[in-house]
C-alpha positions in Angstrom: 0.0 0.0 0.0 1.3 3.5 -0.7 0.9 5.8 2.3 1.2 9.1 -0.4 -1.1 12.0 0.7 -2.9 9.8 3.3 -2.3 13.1 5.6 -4.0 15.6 2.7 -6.5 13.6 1.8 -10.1 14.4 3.4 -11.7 11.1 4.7 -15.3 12.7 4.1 -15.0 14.2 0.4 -11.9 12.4 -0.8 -10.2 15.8 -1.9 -6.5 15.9 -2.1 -4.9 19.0 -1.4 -1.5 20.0 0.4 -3.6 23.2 2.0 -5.4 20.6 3.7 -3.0 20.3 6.1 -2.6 23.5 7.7 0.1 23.0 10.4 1.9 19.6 11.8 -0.8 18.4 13.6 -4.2 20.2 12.2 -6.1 19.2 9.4 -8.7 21.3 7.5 -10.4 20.0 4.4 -10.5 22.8 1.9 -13.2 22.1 -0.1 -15.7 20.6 2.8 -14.3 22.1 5.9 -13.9 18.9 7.7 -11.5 19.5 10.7 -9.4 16.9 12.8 -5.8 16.0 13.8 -3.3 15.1 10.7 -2.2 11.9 11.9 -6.1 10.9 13.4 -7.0 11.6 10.0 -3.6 10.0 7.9 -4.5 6.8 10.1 -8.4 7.0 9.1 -6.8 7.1 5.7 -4.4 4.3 5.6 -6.7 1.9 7.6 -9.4 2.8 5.0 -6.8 2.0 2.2 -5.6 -1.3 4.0 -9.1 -2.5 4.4 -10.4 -2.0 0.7 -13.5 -3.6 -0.2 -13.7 -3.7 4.0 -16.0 -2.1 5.7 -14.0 0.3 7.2 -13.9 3.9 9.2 -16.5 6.1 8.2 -17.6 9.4 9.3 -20.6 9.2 11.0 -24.4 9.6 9.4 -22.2 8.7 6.3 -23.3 4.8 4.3 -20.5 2.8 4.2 -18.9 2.4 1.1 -17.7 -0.8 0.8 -16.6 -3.4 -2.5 -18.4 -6.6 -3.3 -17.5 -9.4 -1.0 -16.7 -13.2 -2.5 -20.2 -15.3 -2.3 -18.2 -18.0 -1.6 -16.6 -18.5 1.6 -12.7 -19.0 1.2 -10.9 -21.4 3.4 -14.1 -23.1 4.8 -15.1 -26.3 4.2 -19.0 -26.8 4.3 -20.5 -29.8 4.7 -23.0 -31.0 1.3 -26.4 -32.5 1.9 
C-alpha cells in the first residue's frame, strides 16, 4: 500500500490537497471544511486503504462504502447434503 497523501487527503469528500493540512498536527479539508488531527486523520486514511473492499472507518451519518465481498466463503469447508 502507498501511504502518499494519506495526511492531505479528506476522509469525508476524498479531496487531495497540500492546503489541507494547515500546520503539523491540524487538518482542515479545503473544499468541505472537515477538521481533525493530521495523523487521526492519515491513520483514518491508511486503515481505510488497507481494508479496501472492507467495511472500514467512516464518518458518522455517512453509508458505508464498501466493494463486493466473494459469495463464496474462502478457506471453509461446508458440509453438502
Amino acid at each position: 500500500m502507498n501511504p502518499a497523501h494519506t495526511s492531505t487527503t479528506c476522509p469525508v469528500c476524498g479531496h487531495v490537497h497540500p492546503d489541507n493540512r494547515k500546520s503539523q498536527a491540524r487538518f482542515v479539508c479545503t473544499a468541505c471544511g472537515h477538521k481533525g488531527h493530521a495523523d487521526t486523520v492519515g491513520a483514518k486514511n491508511t486503515l481505510a486503504r488497507g481494508h479496501a473492499g472492507h467495511r472500514a472507518w467512516r464518518p458518522r451519518r455517512q453509508p458505508v462504502r464498501e466493494g463486493p465481498t466473494s459469495v463464496k466463503p474462502q478457506g471453509i469447508n461446508a458440509p453438502t447434503a
